[in-house]
N, C-alpha and C positions, 0 to 999 in steps of 0.2 A: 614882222616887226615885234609880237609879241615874245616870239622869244627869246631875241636878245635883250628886250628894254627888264623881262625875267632875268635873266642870266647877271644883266648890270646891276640891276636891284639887290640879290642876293648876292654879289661879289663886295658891293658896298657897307652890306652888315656883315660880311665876314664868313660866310655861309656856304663860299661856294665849294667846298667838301660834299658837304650834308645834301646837294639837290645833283640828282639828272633831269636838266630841261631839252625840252627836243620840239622841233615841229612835224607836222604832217599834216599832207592834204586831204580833205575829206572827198575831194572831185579830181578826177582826172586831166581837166582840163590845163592844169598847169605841170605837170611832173616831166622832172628831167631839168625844168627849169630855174633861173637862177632868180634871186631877192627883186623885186618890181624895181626900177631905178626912179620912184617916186619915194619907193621906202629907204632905199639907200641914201638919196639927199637927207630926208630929214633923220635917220640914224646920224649922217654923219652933223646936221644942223644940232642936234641935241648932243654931239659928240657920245654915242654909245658905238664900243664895237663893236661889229658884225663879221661873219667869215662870207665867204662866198658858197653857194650850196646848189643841189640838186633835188628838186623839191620831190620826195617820196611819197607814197600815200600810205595812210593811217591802215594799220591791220589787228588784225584780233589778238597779235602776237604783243602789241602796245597797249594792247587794253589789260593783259596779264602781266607788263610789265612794268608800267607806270601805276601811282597810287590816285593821280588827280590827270582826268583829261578835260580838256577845256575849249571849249566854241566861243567862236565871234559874236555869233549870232544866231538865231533859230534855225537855219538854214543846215549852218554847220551841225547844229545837234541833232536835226532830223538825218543827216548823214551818217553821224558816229552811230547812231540806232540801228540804222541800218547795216552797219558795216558788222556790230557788236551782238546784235541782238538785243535783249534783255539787259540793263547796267544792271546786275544782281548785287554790284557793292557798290554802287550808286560813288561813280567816280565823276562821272558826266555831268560838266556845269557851264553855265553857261560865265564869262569872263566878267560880266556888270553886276553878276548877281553875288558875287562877295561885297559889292557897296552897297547894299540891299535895295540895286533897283531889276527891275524888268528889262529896262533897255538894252539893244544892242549895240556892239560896236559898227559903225557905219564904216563898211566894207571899201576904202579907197578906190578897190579895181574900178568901182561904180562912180563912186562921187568926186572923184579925184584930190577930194578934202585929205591930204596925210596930215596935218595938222590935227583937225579932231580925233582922226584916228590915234594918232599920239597920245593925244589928252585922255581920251577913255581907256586904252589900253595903261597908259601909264596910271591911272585911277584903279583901274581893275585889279592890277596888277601886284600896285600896294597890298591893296584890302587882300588879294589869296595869300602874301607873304605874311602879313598878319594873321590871318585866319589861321594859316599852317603852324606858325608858332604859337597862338595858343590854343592849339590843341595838339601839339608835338612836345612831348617833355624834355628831349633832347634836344631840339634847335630852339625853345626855350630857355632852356638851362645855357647854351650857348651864348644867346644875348643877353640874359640876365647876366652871365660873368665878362661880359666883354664891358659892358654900361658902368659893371663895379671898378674895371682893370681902368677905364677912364678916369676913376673920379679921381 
């Protein structure tokens, strides 16, 4: 879910150049397999697009290749540790902590709740795309001239 409600976020400010957004699993348990049809209802209830996918898992080759990886929840990060080793450039965050809380996102598979999941994910989600532009001078400087081409 997170990474389409990413992918809409960042196509709405105009952005979608500037970002590769991607998922992967941090467990095996689901790979090969396609979007939960819990997440696809409410993708489609919040109308974001999604593609149909084959869920791959997370490898060290993503950890060299992406600048931000991002967990659900503590589960997930003790997983990408393990997959990574060491974050020696501290990519590894967890998704609630750009709102500045501790909490996790509460994992649908379990609670069946995709509503909240929504809401935190779409919270979290905000807060990285802000985080990332101000501290990117370029996707920065991107909305700064897009806000002016507005007025």
């Amino acid at each position: 879910m997170a990474e389409f409600v990413m992918k809409k976020l960042v196509y709405d400010a105009g952005l979608e150049n500037c970002f590769q957004i991607a998922s992967a699993a941090t467990s095996r348990e689901a790979l090969g397999g396609d979007i939960h049809p819990g997440t696809k209802a409410k993708l489609e209830e919040e109308k974001i697009p999604y593609t149909h996918r084959h869920a791959v898992q997370f490898t060290c080759d993503d950890y060299k290749k992406y600048d931000y990886i991002i967990g659900m929840d503590k589960e997930n990060i003790y997983r990408l540790r393990q997959i990574i080793g060491v974050d020696t450039e501290e990519k590894v965050h967890l998704l609630l902590s750009f709102t500045g809380s501790s909490n996790e996102v509460a994992d649908p598979w379990y609670t069946g709740n995709f509503t909240q999941a929504y809401e935190d994910i779409t919270r979290g989600c905000k807060a990285l795309l802000c985080f990332i532009a101000e501290n990117n001078k370029t996707i920065n400087n991107i909305i700064m001239n897009k806000k002016e081409s507005r007025k």
